[in-house]
C-alpha positions as CSV (number, residue, x, y, z in Angstrom):
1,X,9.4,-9.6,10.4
2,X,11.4,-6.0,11.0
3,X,9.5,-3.1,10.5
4,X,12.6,-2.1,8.2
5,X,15.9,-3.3,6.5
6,X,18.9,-1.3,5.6
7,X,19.8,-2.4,2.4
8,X,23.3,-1.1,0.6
9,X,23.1,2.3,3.4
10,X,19.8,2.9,2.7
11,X,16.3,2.4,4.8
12,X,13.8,0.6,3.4
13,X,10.4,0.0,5.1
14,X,7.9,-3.3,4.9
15,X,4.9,-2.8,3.4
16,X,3.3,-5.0,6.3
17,X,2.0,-8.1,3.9
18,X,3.5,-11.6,3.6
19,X,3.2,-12.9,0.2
20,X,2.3,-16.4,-0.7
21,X,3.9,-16.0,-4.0
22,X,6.8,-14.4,-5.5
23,X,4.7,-13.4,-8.3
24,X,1.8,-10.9,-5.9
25,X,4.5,-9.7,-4.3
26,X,5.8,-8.2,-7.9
27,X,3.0,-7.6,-8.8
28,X,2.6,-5.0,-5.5
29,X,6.6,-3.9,-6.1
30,X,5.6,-2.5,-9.4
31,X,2.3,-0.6,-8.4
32,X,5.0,0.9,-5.9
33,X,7.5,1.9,-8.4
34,X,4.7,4.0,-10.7
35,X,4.1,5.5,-7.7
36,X,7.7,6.8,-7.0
37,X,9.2,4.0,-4.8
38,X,12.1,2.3,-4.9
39,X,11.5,-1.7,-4.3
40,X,13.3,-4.5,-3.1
41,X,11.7,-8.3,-2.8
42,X,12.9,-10.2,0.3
43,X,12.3,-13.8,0.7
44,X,12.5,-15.3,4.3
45,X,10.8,-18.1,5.2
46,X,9.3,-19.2,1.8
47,X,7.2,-16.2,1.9
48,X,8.0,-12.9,0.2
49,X,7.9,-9.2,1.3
50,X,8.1,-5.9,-0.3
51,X,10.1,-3.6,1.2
52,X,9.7,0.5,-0.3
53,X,11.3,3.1,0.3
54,X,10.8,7.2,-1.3
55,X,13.4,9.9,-1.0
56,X,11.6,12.8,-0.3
57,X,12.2,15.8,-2.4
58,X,9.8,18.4,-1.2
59,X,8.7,19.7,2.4
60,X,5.3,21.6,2.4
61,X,5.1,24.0,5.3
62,X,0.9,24.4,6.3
63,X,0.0,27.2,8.5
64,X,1.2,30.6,9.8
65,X,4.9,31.0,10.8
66,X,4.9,31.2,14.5
């Protein structure tokens, strides 16, 4: 299994688990959306895989400015 997938332009990444059943793996896409991600379910090989990816919005600077 890739690492990632482009889907329609954008990146997504695999969350690194192979599903037995369509079902867990909706049921781990949906704790992914309330977190902020955007899903997509891929089956290959009569297993499925989430695939997530989060557009990031904010970039927090730590430390002293050099």
């Amino acid at each position: 299994m890739d690492s990632f997938k482009i889907i329609d332009g954008k990146k997504f990444m695999w969350d690194g688990e192979d599903y037995e059943s369509e079902s867990a793996a909706k049921e781990n896409a949906s704790k992914y959306s309330k977190d902020g991600f955007e899903t997509k379910l891929i089956e290959e090989g009569g297993k499925s895989s989430v695939f997530t990816r989060r557009v990031v919005t904010e970039v927090v600077v730590e430390g002293e400015p050099v």
